[in-house]
PLY file of the C-alpha trace (Angstrom):
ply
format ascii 1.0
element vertex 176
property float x
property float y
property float z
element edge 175
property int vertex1
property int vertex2
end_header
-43.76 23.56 38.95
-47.03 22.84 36.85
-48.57 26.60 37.75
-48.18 29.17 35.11
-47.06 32.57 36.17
-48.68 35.99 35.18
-46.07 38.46 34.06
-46.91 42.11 33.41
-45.21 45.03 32.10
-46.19 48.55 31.10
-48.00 47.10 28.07
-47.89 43.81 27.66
-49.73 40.89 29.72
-48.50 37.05 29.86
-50.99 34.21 30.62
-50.24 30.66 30.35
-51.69 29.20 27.28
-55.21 28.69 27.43
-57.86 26.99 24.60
-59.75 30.30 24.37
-55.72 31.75 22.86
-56.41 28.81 19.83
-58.04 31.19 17.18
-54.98 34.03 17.74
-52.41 31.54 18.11
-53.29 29.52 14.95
-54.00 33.24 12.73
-50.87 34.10 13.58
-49.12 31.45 12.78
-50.42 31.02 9.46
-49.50 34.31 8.65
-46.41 34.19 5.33
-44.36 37.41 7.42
-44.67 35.55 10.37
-43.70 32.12 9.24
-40.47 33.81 7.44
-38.64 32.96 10.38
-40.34 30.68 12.40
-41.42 27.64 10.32
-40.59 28.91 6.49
-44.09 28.57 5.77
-47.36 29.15 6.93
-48.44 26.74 9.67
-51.53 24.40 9.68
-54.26 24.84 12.64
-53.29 20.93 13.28
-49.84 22.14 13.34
-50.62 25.06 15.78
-52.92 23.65 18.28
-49.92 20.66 18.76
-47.73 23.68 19.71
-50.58 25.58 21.79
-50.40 21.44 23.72
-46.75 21.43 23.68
-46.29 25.13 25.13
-48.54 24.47 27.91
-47.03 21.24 29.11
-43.60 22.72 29.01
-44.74 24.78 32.08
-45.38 21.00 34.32
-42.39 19.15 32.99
-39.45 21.86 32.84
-40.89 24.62 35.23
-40.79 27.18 32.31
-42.46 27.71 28.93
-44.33 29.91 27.04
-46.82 32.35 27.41
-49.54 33.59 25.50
-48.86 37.44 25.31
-51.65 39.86 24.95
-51.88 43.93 24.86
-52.78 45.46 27.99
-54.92 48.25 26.40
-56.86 46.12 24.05
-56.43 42.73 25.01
-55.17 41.98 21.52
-53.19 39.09 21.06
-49.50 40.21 20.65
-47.66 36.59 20.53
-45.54 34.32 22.45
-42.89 35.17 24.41
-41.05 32.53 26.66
-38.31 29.18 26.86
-38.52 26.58 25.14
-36.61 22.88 25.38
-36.28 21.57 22.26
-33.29 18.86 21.93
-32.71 19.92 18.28
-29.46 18.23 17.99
-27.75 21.79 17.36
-23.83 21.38 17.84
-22.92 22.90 20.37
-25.32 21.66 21.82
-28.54 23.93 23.99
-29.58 20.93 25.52
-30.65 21.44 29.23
-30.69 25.47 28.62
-33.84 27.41 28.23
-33.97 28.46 24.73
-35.73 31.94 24.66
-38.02 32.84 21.91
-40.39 35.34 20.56
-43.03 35.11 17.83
-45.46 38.48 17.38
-48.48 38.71 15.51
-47.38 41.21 12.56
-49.40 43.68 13.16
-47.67 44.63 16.05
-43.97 44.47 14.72
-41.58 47.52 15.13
-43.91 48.81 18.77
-40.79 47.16 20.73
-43.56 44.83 21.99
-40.50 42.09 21.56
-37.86 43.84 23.35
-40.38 44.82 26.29
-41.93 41.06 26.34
-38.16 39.56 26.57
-36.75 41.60 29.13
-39.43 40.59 31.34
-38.95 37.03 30.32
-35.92 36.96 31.03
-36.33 38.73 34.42
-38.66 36.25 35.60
-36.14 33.52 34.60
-33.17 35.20 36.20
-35.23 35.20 39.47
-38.12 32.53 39.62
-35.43 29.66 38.56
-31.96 28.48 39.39
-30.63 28.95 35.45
-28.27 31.23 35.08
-27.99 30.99 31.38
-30.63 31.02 28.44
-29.74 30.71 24.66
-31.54 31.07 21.39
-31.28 30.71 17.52
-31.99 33.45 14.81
-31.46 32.85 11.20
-28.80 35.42 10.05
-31.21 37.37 7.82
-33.57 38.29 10.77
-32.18 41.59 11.79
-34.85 42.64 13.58
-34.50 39.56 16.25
-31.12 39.84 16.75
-31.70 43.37 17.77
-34.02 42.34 20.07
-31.65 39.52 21.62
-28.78 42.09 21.77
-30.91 44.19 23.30
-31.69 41.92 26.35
-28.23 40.84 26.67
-27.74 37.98 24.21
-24.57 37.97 22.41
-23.40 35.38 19.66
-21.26 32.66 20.34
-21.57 29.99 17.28
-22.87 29.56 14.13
-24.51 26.14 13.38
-26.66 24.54 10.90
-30.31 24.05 11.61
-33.12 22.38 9.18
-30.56 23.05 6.56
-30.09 26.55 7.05
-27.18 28.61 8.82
-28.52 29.31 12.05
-26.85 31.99 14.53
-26.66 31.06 18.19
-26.66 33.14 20.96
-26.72 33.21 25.15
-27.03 35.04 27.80
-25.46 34.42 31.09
-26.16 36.18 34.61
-23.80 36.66 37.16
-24.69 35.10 40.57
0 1
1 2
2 3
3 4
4 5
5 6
6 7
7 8
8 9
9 10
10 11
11 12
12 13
13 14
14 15
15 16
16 17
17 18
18 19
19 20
20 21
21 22
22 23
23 24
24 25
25 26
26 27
27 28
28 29
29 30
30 31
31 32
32 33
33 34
34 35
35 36
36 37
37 38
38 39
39 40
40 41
41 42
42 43
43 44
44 45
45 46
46 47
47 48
48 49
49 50
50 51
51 52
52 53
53 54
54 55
55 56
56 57
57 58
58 59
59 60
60 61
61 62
62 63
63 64
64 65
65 66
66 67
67 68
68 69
69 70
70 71
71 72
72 73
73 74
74 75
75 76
76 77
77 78
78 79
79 80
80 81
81 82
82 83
83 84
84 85
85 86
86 87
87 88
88 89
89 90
90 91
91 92
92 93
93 94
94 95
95 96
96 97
97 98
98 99
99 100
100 101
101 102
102 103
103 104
104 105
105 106
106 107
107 108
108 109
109 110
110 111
111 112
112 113
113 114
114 115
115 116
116 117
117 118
118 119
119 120
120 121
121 122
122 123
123 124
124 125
125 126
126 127
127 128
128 129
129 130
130 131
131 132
132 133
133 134
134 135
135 136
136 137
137 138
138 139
139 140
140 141
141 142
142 143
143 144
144 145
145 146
146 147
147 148
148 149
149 150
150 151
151 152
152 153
153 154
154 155
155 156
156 157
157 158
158 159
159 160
160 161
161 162
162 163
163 164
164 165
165 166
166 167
167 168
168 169
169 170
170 171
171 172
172 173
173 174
174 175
C-alpha cells in the first residue's frame, strides 16, 4: 500500500507527509519542550527533513506510517500522529508491531489534540490493516503521554532500557 490515507476527526486533519509540511515539521522539532521527550535535544533541519523522508516512505514499504496532523479550523500544524517501525533492538522485542507515536507542536499541548489524534489512529489501524496489536515507548517521566496511551487503550507490560534511559513499554491488543 504506497497511498496515504486522509483521516479526519472533529478537529484534527491527517495528510500524508508532504514537502510543503518541511517548515512546521522542522520548527517543531527544534523546539527544547518538544525535544524533552522525543530526541533529548533540539533537532537539526538535516535531522528533520531525514525523518519528514523516512515518515513518508514508511507508508510504501509497511502499509502504515505517519501523518502530518494539522487543525481543522486554522490549518495550523498540530504534529504527527501515526506507526512507526523502528527495529530498536528493545528487549522484548516490538519488532514487526506498529509502534504508535505522537509528537505535538507545543503550542497546542493540554487541547487533547493527542488523545483525539490517537484514537483515530488507532481506529484506522484496527480496521484498514490485519494487526491486531500496536505498542509504544514513553520515558517514565512523561506523564502526560502515558495518559494519553492509557487513554486509547495502551497498558504497560515491560520496562526496558532505551538510548540509555529507562524506557516504559506499552501495547494494545484488539479482539478479533
Amino acid at each position: 500500500m504506497s497511498e496515504v490515507p486522509s483521516l479526519e476527526t472533529d478537529r484534527l486533519l491527517f495528510q500524508a507527509p508532504r514537502r510543503e509540511d518541511f517548515e512546521d515539521f522542522a520548527a517543531m522539532r527544534a523546539d527544547p519542550i518538544v525535544a524533552r521527550y522525543t530526541s533529548g535535544k533540539p533537532e537539526s533541519a538535516n535531522a528533520t527533513w531525514g525523518r519528514l523522508l523516512h515518515y513518508r516512505g514508511l507508508w510504501g514499504i509497511m502499509g502504515f506510517g505517519f501523518w502530518m496532523v494539522r487543525e481543522k479550523q486554522t490549518g495550523r500544524f498540530v504534529g504527527t500522529i501515526g506507526f512507526n517501525e523502528a527495529h530498536r533492538g528493545l528487549a522484548p522485542s516490538m519488532d514487526g508491531i506498529p509502534e504508535a507515536g505522537w509528537v505535538l507542536a507545543s503550542w497546542c499541548h493540554g487541547k487533547g489534540f493527542a488523545t483525539e489524534g490517537v484514537k483515530a489512529a488507532c481506529a484506522w489501524l484496527d480496521t484498514q490493516t490485519p494487526y491486531r496489536r500496536s505498542v509504544c515507548i514513553i520515558a517514565p517521566a512523561n506523564t502526560p503521554s502515558i495518559r494519553i496511551a492509557e487513554k486509547n487503550g495502551f497498558s504497560q507490560f515491560a520496562t526496558t532500557q532505551y538510548l540509555n534511559e529507562e524506557t516504559l513499554m506499552f501495547e494494545r491488543k484488539v479482539s478479533v
